[in-house]
C-alpha positions in Angstrom: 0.0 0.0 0.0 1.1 3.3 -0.7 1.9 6.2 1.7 -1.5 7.9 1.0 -4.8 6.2 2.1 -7.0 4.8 -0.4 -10.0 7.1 -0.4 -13.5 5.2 -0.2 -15.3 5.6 -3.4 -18.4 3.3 -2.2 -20.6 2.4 1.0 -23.5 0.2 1.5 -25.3 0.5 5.0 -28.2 -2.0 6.1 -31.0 -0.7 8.0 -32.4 -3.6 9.6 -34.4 -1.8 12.7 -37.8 0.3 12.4 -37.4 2.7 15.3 -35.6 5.7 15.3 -32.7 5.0 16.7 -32.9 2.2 13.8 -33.1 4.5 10.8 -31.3 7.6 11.7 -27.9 6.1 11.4 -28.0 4.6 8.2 -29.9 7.9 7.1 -26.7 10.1 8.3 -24.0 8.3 7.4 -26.0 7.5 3.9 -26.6 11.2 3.7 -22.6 12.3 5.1 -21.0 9.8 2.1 -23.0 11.3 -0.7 -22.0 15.1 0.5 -18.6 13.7 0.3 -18.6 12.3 -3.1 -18.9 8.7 -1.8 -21.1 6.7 -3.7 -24.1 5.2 -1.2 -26.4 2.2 -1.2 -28.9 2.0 2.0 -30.7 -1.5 1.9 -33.7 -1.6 4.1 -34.8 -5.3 5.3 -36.8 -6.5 8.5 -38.5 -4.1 10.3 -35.9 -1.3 8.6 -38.4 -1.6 5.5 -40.6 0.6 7.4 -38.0 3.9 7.3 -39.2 3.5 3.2 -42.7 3.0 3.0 -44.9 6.0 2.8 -47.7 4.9 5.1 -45.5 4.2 8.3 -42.4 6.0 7.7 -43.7 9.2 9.1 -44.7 7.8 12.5 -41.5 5.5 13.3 -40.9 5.8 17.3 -38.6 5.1 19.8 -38.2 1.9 21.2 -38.2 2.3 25.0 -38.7 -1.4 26.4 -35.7 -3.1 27.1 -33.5 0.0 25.7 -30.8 -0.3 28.6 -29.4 2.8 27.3 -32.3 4.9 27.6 -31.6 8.4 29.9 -33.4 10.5 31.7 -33.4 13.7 29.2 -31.5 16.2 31.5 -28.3 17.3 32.4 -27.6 14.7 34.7 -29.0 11.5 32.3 -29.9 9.2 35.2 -30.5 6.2 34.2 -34.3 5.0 32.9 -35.2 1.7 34.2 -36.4 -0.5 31.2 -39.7 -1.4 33.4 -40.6 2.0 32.5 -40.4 1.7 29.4 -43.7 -0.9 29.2 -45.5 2.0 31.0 -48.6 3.3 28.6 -47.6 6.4 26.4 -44.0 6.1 27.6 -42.5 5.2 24.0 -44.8 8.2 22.6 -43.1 10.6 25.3 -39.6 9.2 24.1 -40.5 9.7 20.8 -41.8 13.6 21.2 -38.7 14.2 23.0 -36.4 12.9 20.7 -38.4 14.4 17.6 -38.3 17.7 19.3 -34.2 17.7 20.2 -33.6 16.3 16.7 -35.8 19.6 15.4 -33.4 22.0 17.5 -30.2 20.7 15.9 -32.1 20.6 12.8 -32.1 17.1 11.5 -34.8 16.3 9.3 -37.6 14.0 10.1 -37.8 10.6 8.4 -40.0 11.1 5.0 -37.9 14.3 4.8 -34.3 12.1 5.2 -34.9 10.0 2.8 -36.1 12.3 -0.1 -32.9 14.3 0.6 -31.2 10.8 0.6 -32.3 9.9 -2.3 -32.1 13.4 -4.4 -28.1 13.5 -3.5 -27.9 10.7 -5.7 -28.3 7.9 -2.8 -29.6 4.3 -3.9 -32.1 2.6 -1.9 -33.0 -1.0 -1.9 -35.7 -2.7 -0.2 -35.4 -6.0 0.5 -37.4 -8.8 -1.8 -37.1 -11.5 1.0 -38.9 -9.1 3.7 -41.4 -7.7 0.8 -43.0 -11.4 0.4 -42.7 -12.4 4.2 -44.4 -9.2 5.0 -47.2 -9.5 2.3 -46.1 -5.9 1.1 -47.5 -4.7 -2.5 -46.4 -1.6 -4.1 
């Protein structure tokens, strides 16, 4: 190899999880490659399909049952006990809350993501296999 690095001319990023900390990533680092000239695939399968299909991918939510990782939303980001998580309207809280931080630093909501996505020039693939076993039609 030579003294330089090779520069990456081509990413392809699986979305496999329909909640928002599911789609996001794929969305940003989809969206960060194509501003940088990198050529980018995002294949949605599983539950990921749902980040692409028009009827659900404007109300994706946060998955707050058994999310260890999940924070009070404060400065001190004590710990949320996953049993809290099964409490009614809990995952709708999660989900305003994150929807409304993502608003302040500007990052786009879902539908909004992918368009953007897919006008830079992105590819997106959904999978065949997950199409069938869901019974999805077009």
């Amino acid at each position: 190899m030579s003294d330089q690095a090779e520069k990456i001319k081509k990413v392809s990023i699986i979305v496999s999880r329909g909640s928002l900390d599911g789609i996001y990533p794929g969305l940003i680092m989809g969206n960060g490659a194509r501003m940088e000239g990198i050529e980018a695939n995002l294949f949605f399968t599983f539950f990921g399909l749902y980040g692409i299909l028009k009827k659900y991918m404007g109300s994706i939510k946060i998955a707050t049952v058994g999310n260890p990782a999940m924070r009070v939303p404060d400065a001190k980001g004590l710990p949320l006990p996953t049993i809290l998580g099964a409490i009614p309207g809990m995952s709708a809280f999660a989900t305003w809350m994150m929807n409304k931080e993502m608003a302040r630093l500007d990052i786009p909501p879902i539908p909004e993501f992918v368009e953007m996505f897919h006008d830079a020039g992105g590819r997106i693939y959904a999978c065949k296999a997950t199409v069938d076993m869901f019974h999805l039609t077009q």
